[in-house]
Backbone as CSV, one residue per row, in Angstrom:
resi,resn,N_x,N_y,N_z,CA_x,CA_y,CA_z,C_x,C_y,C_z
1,UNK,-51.181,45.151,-3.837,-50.145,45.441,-4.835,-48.773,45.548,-4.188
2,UNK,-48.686,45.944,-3.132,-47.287,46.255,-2.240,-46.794,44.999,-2.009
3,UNK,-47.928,44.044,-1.310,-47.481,43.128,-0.515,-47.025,41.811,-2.057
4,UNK,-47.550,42.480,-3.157,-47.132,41.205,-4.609,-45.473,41.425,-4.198
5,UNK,-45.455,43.407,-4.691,-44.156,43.553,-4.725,-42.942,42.715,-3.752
6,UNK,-43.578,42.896,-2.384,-42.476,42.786,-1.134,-42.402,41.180,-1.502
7,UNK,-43.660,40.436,-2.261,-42.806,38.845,-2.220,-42.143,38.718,-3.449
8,UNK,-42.476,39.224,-4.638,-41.431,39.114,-5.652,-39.907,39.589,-5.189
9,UNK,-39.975,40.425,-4.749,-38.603,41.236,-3.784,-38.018,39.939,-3.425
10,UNK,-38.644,39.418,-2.357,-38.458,38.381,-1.358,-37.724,37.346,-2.471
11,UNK,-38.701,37.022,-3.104,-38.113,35.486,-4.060,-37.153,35.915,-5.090
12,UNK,-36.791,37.146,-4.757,-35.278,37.905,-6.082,-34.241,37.464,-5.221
13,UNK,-34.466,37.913,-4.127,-33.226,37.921,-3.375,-32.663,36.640,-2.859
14,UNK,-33.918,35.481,-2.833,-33.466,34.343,-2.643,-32.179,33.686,-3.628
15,UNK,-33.626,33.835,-5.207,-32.895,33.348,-6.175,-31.495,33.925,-6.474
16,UNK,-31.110,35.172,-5.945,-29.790,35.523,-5.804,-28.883,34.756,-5.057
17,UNK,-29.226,34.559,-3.473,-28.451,33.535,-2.816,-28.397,32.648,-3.145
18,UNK,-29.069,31.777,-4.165,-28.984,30.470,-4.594,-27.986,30.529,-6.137
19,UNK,-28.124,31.874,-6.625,-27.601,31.599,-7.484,-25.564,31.675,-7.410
20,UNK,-25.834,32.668,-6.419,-24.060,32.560,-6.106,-24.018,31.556,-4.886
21,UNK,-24.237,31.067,-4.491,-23.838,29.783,-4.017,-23.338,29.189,-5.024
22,UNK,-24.522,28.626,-6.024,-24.083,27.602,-6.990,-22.973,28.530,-7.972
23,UNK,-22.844,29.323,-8.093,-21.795,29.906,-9.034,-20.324,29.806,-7.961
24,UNK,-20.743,30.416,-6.655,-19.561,29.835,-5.788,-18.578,28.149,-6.025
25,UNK,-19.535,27.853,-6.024,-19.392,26.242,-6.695,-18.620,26.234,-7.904
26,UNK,-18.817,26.818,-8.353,-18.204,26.387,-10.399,-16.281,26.906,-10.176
27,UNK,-16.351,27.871,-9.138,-14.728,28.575,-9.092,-13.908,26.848,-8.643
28,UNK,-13.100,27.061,-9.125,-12.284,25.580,-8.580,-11.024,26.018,-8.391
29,UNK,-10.195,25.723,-7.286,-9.011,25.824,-6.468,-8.252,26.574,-7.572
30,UNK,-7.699,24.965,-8.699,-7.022,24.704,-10.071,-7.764,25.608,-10.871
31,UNK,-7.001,26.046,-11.719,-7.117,26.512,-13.131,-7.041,25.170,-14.002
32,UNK,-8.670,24.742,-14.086,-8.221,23.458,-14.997,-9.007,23.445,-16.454
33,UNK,-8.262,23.057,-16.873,-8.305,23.044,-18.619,-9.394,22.250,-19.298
34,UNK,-10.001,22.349,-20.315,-10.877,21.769,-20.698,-10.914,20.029,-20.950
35,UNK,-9.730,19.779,-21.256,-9.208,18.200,-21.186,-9.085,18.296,-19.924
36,UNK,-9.332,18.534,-18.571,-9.036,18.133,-17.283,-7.458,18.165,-16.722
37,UNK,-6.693,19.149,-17.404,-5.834,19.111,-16.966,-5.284,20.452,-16.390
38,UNK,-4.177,20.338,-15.328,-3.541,21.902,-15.241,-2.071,21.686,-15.001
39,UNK,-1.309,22.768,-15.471,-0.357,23.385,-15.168,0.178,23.461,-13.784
40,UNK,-0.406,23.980,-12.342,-0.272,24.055,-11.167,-1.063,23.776,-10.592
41,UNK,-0.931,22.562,-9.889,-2.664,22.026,-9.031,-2.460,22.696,-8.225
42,UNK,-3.708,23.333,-7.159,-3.958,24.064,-6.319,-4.435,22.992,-5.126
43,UNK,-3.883,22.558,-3.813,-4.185,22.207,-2.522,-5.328,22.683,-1.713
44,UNK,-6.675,22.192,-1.304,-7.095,22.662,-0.402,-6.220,22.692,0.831
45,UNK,-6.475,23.628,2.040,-6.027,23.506,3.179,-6.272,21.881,4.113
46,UNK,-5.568,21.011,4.176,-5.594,19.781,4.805,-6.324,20.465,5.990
47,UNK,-6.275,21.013,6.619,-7.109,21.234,7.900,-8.501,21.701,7.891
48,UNK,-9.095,21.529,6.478,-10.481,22.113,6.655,-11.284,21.542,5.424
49,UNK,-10.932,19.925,6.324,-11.849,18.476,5.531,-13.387,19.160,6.170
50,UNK,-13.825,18.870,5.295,-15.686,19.174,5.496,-16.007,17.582,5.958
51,UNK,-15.820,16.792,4.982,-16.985,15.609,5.749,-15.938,14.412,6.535
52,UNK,-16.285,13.111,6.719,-15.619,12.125,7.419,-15.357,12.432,8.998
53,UNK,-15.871,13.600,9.727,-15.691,14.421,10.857,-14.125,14.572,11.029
54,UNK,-13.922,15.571,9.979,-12.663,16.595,9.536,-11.738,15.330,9.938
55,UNK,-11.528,14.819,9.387,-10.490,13.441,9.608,-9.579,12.611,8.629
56,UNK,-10.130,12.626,7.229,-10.079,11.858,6.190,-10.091,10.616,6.315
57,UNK,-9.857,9.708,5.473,-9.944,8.277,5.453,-8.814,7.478,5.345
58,UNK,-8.712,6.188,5.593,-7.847,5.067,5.193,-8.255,4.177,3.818
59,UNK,-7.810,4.999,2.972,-8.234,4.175,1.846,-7.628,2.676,1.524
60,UNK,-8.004,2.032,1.152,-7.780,0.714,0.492,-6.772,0.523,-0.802
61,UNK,-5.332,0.326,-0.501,-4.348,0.459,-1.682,-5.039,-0.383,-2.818
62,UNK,-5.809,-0.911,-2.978,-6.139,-1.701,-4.002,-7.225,-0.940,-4.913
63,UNK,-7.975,-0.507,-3.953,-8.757,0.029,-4.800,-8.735,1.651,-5.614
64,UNK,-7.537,1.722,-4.595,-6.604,3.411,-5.355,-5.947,2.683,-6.603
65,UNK,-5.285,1.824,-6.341,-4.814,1.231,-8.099,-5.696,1.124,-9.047
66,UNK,-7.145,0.629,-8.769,-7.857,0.691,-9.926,-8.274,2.253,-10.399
67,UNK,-7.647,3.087,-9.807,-8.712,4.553,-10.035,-7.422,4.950,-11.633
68,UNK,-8.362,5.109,-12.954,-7.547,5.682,-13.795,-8.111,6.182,-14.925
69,UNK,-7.381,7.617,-15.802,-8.299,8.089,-15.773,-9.612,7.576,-17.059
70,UNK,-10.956,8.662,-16.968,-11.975,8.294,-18.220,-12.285,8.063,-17.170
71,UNK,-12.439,7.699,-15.471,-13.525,7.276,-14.944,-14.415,8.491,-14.867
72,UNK,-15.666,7.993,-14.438,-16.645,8.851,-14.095,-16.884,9.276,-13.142
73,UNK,-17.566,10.161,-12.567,-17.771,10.236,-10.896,-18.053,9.357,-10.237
74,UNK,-19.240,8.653,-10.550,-20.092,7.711,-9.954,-18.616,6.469,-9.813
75,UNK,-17.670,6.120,-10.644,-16.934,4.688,-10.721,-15.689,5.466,-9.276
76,UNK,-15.319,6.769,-9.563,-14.317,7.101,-8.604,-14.993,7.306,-6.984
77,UNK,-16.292,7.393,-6.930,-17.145,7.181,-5.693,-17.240,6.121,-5.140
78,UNK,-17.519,5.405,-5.813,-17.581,3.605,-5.677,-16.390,3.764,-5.218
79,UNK,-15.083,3.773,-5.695,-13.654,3.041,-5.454,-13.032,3.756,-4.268
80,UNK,-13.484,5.149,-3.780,-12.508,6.235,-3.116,-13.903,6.933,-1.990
81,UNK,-14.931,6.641,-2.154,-15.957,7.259,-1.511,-16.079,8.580,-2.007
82,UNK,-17.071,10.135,-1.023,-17.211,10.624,-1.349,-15.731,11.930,-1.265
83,UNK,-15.367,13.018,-2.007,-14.189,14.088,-1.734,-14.807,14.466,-0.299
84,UNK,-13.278,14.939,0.140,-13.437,15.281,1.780,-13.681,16.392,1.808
85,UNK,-13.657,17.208,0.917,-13.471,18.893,1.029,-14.753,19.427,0.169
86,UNK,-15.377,20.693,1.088,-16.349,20.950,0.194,-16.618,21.977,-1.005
87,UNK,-16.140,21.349,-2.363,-15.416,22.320,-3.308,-16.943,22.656,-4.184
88,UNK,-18.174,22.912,-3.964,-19.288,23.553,-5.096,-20.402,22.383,-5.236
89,UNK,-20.963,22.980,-5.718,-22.518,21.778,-5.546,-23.037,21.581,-7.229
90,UNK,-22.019,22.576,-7.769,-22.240,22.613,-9.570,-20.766,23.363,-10.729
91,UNK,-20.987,21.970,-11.505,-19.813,22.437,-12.477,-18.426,22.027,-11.675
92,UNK,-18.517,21.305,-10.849,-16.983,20.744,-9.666,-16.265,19.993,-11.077
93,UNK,-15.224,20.369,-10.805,-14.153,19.479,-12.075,-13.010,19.373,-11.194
94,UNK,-13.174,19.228,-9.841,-11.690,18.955,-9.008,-12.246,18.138,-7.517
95,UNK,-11.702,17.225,-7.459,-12.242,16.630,-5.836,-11.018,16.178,-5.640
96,UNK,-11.011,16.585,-3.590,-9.710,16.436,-3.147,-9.862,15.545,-2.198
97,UNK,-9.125,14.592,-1.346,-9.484,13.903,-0.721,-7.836,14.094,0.029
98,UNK,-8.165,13.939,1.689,-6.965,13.933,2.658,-6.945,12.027,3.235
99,UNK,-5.959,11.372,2.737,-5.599,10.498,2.798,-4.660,9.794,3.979
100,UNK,-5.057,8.843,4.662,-4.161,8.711,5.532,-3.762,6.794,5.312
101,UNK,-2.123,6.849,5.774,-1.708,5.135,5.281,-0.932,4.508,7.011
102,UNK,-1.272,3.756,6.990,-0.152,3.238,8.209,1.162,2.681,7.302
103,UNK,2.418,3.053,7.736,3.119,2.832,7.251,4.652,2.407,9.095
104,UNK,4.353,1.280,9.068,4.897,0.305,10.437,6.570,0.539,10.133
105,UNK,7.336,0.885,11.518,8.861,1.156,10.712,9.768,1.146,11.944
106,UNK,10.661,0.328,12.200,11.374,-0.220,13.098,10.406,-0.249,14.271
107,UNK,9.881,-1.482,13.755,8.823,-1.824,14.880,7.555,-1.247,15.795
108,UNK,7.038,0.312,15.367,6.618,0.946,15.168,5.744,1.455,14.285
109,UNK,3.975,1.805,14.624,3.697,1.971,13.834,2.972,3.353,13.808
110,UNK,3.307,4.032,12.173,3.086,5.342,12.209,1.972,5.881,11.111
111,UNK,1.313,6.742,11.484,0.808,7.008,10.342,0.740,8.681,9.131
112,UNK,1.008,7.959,7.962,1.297,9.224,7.087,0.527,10.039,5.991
113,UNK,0.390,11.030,6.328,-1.496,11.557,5.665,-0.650,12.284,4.197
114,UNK,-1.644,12.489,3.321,-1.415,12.943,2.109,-2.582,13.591,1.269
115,UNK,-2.255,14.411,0.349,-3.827,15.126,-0.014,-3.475,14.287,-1.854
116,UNK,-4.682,13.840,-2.029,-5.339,13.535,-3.413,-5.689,14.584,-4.051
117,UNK,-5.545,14.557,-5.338,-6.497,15.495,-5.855,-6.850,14.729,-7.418
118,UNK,-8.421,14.480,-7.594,-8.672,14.508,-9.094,-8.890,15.257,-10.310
119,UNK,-8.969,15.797,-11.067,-9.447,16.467,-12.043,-9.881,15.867,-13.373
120,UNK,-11.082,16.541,-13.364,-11.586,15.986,-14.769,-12.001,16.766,-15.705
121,UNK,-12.281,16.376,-17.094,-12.409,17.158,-17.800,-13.924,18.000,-18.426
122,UNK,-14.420,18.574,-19.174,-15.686,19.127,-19.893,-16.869,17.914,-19.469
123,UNK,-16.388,16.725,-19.649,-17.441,15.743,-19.461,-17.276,14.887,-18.567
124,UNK,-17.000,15.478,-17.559,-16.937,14.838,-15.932,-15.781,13.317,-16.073
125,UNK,-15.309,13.294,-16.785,-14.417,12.446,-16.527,-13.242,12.596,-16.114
126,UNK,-12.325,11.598,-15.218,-11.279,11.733,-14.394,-10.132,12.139,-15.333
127,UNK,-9.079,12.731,-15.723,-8.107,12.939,-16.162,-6.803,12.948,-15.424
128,UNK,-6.868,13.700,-14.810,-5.272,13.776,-13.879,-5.702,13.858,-12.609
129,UNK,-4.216,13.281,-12.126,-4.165,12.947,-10.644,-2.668,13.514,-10.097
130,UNK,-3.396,14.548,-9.123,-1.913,14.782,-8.215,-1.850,13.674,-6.482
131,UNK,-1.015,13.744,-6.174,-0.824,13.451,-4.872,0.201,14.175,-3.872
132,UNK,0.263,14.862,-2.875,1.186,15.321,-2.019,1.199,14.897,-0.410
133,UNK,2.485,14.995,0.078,2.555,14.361,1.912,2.150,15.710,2.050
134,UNK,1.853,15.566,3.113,0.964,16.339,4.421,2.133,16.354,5.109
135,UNK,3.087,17.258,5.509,4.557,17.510,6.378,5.646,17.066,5.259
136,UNK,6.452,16.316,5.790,7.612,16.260,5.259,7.726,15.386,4.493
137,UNK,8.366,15.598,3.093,8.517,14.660,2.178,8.722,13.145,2.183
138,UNK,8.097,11.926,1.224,7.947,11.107,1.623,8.012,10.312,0.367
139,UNK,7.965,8.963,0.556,7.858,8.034,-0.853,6.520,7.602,-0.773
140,UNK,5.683,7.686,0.008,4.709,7.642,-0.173,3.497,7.633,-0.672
141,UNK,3.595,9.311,-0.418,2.481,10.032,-1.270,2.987,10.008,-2.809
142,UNK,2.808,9.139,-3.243,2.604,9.393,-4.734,1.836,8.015,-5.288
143,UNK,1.193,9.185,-6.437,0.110,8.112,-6.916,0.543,7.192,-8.912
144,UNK,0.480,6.371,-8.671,0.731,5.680,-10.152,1.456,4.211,-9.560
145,UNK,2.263,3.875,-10.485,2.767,2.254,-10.927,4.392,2.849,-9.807
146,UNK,4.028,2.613,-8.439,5.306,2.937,-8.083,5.257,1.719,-6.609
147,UNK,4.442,0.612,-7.288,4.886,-0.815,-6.596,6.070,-1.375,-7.021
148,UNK,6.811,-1.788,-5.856,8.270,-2.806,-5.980,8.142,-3.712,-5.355
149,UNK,8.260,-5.186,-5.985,8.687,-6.449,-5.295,9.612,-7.046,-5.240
150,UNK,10.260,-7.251,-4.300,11.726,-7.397,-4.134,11.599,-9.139,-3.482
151,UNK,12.313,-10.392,-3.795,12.455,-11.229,-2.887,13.789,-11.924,-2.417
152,UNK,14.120,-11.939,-1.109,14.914,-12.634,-0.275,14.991,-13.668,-0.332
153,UNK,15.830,-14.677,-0.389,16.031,-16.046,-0.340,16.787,-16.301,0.486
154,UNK,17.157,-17.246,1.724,17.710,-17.322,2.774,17.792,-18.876,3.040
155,UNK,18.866,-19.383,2.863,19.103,-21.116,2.654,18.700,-21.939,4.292
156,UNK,18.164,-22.272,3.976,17.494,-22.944,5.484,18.685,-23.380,6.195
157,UNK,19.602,-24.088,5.843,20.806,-24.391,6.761,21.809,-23.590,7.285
158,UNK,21.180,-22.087,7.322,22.285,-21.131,7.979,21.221,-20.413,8.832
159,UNK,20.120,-20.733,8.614,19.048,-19.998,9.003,18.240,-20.901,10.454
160,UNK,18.439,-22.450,10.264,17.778,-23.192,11.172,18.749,-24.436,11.220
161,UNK,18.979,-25.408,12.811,19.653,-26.608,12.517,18.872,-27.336,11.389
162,UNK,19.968,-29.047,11.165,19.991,-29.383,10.151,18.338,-29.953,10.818
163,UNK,17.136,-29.787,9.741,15.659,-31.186,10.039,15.087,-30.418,11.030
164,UNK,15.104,-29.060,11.873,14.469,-28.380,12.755,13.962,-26.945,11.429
165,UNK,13.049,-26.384,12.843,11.936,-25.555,12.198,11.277,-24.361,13.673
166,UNK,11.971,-24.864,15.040,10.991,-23.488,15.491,11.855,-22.307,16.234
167,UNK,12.018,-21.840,16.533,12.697,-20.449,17.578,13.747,-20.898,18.262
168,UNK,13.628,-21.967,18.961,14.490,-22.214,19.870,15.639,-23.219,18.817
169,UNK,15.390,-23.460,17.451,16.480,-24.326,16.538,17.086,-23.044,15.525
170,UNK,16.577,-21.733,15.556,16.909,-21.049,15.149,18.253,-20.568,15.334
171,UNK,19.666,-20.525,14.479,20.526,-20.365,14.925,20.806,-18.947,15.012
172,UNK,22.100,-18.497,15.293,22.595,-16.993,15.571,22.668,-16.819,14.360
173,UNK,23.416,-17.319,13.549,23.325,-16.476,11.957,22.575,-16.833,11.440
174,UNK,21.263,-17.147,11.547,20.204,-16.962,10.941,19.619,-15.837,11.898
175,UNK,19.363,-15.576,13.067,18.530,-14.558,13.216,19.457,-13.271,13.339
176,UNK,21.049,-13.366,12.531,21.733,-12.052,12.444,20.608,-12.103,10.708
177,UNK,20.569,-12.699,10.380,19.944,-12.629,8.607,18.932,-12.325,8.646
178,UNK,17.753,-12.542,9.576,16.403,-12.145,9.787,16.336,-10.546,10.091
179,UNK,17.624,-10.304,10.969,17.449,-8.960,11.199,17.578,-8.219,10.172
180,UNK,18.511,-8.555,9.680,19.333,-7.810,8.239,18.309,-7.508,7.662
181,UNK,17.364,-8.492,7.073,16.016,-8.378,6.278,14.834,-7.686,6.954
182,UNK,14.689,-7.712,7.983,13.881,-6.588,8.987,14.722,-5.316,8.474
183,UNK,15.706,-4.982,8.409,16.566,-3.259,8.221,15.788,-3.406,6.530
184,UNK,16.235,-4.044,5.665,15.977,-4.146,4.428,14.328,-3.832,4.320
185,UNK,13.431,-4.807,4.952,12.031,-4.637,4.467,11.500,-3.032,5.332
186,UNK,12.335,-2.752,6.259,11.849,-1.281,6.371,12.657,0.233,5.585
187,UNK,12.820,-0.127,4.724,13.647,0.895,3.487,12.113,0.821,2.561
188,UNK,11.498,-0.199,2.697,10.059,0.555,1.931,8.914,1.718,2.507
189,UNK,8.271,2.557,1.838,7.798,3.148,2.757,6.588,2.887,3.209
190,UNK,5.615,1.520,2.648,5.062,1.066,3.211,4.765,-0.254,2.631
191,UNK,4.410,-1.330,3.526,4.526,-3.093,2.946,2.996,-3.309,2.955
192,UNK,2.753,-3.700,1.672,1.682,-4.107,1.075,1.142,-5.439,1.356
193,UNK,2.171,-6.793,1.136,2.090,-7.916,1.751,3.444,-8.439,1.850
194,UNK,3.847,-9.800,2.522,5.274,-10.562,2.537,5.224,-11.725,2.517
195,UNK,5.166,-12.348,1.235,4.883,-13.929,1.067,6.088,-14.682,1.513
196,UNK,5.500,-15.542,2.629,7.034,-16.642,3.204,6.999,-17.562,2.499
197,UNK,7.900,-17.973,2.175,7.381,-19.659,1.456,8.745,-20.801,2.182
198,UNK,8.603,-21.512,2.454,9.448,-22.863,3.082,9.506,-23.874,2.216
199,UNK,10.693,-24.167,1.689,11.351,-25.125,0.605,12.096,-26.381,1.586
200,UNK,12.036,-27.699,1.238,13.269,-28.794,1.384,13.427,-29.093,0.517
201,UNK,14.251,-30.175,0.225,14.599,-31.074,-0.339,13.815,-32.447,-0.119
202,UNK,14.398,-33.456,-1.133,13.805,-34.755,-1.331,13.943,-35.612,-0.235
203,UNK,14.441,-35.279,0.109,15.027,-36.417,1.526,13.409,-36.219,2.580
204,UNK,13.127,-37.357,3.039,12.340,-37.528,3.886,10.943,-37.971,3.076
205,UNK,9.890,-38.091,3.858,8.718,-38.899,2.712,8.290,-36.887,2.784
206,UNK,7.091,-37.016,1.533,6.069,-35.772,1.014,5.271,-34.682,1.918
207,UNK,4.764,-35.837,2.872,4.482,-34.986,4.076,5.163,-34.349,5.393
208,UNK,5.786,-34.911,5.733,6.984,-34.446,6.032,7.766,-33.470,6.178
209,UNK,8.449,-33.511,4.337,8.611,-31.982,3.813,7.947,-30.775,4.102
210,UNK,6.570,-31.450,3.806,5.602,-29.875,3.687,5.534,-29.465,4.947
211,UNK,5.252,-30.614,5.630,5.312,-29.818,7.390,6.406,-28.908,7.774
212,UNK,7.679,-29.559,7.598,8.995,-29.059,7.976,8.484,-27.375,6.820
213,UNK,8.428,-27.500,5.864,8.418,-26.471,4.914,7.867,-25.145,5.854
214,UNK,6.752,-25.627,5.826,5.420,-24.611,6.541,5.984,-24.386,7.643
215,UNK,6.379,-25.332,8.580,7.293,-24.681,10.085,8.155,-23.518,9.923
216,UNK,8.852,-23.454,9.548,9.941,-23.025,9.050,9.596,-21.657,8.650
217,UNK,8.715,-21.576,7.889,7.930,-20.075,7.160,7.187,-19.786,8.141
218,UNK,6.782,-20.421,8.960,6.193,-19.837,10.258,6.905,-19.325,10.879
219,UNK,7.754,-19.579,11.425,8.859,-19.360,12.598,9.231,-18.279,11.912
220,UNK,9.868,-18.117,10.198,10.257,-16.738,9.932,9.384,-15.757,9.918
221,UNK,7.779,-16.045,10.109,6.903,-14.735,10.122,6.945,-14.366,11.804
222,UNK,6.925,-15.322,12.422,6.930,-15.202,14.010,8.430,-14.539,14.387
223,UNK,9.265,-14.688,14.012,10.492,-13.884,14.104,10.723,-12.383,13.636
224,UNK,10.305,-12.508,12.504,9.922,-10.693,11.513,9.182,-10.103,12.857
225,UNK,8.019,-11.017,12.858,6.958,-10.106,14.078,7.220,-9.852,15.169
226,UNK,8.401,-10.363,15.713,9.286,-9.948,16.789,10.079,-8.728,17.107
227,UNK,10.420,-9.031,15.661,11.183,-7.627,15.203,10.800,-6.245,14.623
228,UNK,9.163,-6.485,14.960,8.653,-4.971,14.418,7.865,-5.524,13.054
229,UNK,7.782,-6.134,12.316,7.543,-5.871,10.978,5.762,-6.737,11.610
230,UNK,4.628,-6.133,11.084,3.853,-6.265,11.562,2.914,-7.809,10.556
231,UNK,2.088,-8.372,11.756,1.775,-9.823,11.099,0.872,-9.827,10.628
232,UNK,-0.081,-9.044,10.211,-0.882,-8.752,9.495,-0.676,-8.810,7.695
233,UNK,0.284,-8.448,7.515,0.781,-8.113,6.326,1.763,-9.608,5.830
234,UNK,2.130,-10.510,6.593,2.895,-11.490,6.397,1.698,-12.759,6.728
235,UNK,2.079,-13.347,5.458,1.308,-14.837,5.354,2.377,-15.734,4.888
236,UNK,2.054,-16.916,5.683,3.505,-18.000,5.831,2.812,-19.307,4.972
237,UNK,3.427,-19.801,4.623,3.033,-21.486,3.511,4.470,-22.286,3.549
238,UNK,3.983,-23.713,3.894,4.682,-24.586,3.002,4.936,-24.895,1.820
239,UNK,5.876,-24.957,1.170,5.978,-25.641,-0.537,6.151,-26.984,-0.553
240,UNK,6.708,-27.485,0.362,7.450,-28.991,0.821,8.880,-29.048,-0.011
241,UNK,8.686,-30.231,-0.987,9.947,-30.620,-1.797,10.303,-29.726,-3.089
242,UNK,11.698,-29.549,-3.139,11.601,-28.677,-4.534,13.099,-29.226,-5.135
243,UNK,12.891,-29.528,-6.643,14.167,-29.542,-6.278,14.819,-28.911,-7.755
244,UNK,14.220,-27.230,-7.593,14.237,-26.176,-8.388,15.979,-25.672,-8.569
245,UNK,16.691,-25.775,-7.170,17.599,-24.992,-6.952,18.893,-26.052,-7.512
246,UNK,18.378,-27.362,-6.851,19.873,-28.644,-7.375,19.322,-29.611,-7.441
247,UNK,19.857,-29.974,-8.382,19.516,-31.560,-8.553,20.497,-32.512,-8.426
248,UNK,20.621,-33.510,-7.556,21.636,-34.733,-7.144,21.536,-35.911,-7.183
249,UNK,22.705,-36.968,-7.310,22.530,-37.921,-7.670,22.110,-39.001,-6.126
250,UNK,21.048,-39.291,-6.275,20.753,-39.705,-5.092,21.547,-41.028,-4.439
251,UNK,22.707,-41.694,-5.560,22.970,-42.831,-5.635,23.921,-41.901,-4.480
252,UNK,24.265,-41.122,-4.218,25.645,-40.485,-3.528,25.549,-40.941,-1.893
253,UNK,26.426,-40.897,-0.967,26.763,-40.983,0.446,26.021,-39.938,1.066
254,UNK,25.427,-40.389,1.970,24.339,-40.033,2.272,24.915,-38.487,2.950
255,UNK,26.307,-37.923,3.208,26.423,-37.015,4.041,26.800,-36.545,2.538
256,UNK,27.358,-36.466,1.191,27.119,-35.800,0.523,26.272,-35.411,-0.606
257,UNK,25.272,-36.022,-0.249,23.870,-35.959,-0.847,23.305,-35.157,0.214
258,UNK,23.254,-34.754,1.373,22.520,-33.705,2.086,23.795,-32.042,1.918
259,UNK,24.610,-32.264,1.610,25.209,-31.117,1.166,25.156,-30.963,-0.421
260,UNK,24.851,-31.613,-1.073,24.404,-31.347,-2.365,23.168,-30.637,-2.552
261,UNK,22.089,-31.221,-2.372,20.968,-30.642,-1.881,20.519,-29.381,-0.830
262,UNK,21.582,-28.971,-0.612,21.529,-27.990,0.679,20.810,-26.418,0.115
263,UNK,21.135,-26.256,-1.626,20.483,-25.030,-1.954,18.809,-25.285,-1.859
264,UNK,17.956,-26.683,-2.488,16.865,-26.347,-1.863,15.776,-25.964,-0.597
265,UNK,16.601,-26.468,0.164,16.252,-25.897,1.715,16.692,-24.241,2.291
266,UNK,15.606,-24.089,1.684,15.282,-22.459,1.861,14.073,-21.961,1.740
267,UNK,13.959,-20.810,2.351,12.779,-20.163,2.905,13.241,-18.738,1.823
268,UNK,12.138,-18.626,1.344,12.110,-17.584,0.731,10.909,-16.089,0.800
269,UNK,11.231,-14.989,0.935,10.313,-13.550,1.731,10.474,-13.177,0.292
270,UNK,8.917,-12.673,-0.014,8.428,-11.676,-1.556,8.087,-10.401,-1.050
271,UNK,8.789,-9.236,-0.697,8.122,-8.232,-0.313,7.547,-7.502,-1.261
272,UNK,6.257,-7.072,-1.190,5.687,-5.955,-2.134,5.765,-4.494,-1.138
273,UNK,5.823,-4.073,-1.996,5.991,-2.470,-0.952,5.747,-1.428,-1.847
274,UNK,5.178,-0.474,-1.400,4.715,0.597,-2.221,6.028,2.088,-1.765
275,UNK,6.217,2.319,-3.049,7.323,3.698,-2.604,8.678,3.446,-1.352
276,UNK,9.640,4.072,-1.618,10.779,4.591,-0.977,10.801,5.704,-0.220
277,UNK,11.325,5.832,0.986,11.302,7.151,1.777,12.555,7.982,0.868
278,UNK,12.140,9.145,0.917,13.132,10.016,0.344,14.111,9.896,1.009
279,UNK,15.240,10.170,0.464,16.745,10.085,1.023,16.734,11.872,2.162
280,UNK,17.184,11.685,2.824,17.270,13.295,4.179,18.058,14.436,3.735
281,UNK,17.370,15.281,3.580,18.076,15.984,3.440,18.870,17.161,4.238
């Protein structure tokens, strides 16, 4: 009869530890609302990631764009993996995740961490999303529709001699213009991709063009990459002939028919870039 007692005892006290554990679990950072929302999101401590070996991850900008809300757990797992922090094992309506981005910047490359946070509502679905930098303010960390594509156009004949295409035909005011656009493409706070594209004109036969085209957009990704802006992120193409920018009468003298034509010979940079660095304060 003692020894019933001492194991019912035994299995009370378990089911106690099990039960505030899991009730430990249900408290969440946030005060969050039954629609999944709050008033003041609450931060875990960035320094006390539980899984990824206390590190966080490099998430995939693409697949953070698809995260919105109505997802479910299971769809924000798939897209973001599992939360870094270990917030309850029951009733969780908040997962935080410590985020880290390379963000490359006068030739240099750095990297800038940020804490996620989801919240969802009564029926486990995603509702709101905070984001904050980890140190000092940033354009970064923030989460939503805060892509900008900006593109450069740069007339091939100030940029390269007249029918050339590599480094060494590259003139001085063209690589004062390359730089310029190196200062410019690092005012984003981080580059997503940089489409080159290489334009001529009609003059010369089809293939030709495209070669000269594609040279040309090469040499400007091989030049950027000189200058810091990293080549990973820059993909170069020919267009060949275009003759989008002017159209001329071909019947003309042949030296002013290549200055007529002079706006299609250009190389043109699409930067996508995510966020602005805050201005210093």
């Amino acid at each position: 009869m003692t020894m019933r007692y001492s194991i019912n005892k035994s299995v009370v006290a378990a089911t106690v530890a099990v039960a505030s554990l899991f009730l430990g679990g249900c408290s969440s950072l946030s005060k969050v609302a039954a629609d999944g929302t709050t008033e003041k999101p609450v931060f875990p401590d960035p320094r006390k990631v539980t899984f990824n070996n206390d590190q966080g991850t490099f998430p995939n900008r693409d697949s953070l764009k698809l995260v919105k809300a109505g997802m479910t757990k299971d769809q924000l797992y798939h897209l973001l993996g599992r939360p870094h922090f270990q917030e309850g094992f029951f009733g969780v309506r908040e997962w935080d995740y410590l985020f880290h981005f390379r963000t490359p910047k006068n030739g240099k490359n750095y990297v800038t961490t940020c804490q996620f946070k989801v919240l969802f509502d009564k029926r486990y679905r995603a509702q709101q999303f905070f984001m904050r930098p980890v140190g000092e303010p940033n354009g970064i960390c923030t989460f939503g529709d805060n892509v900008e594509v900006r593109q450069f156009d740069l007339a091939a004949d100030g940029v390269f001699a007249f029918g050339k295409s590599d480094l060494k035909n590259l003139t001085a005011s063209g690589k004062r213009k390359l730089q310029n656009l190196a200062r410019n493409i690092d005012q984003f706070g981080a580059i997503e991709s940089i489409e080159i594209t290489g334009y001529t004109d009609t003059l010369g036969s089809e293939s030709y063009n495209r070669s000269l085209s594609e040279q040309r957009a090469s040499t400007v990704k091989q030049y950027l990459g000189m200058l810091g802006i990293p080549l990973s992120v820059m993909n170069a193409r020919g267009a060949g002939e275009t003759a989008a920018f002017a159209q001329c009468n071909e019947r003309m003298e042949k030296a002013a028919l290549i200055d007529c034509l002079a706006p299609n010979r250009r190389v043109t940079i699409k930067v996508k870039g995510v966020g602005k660095p805050s201005a210093p304060r």
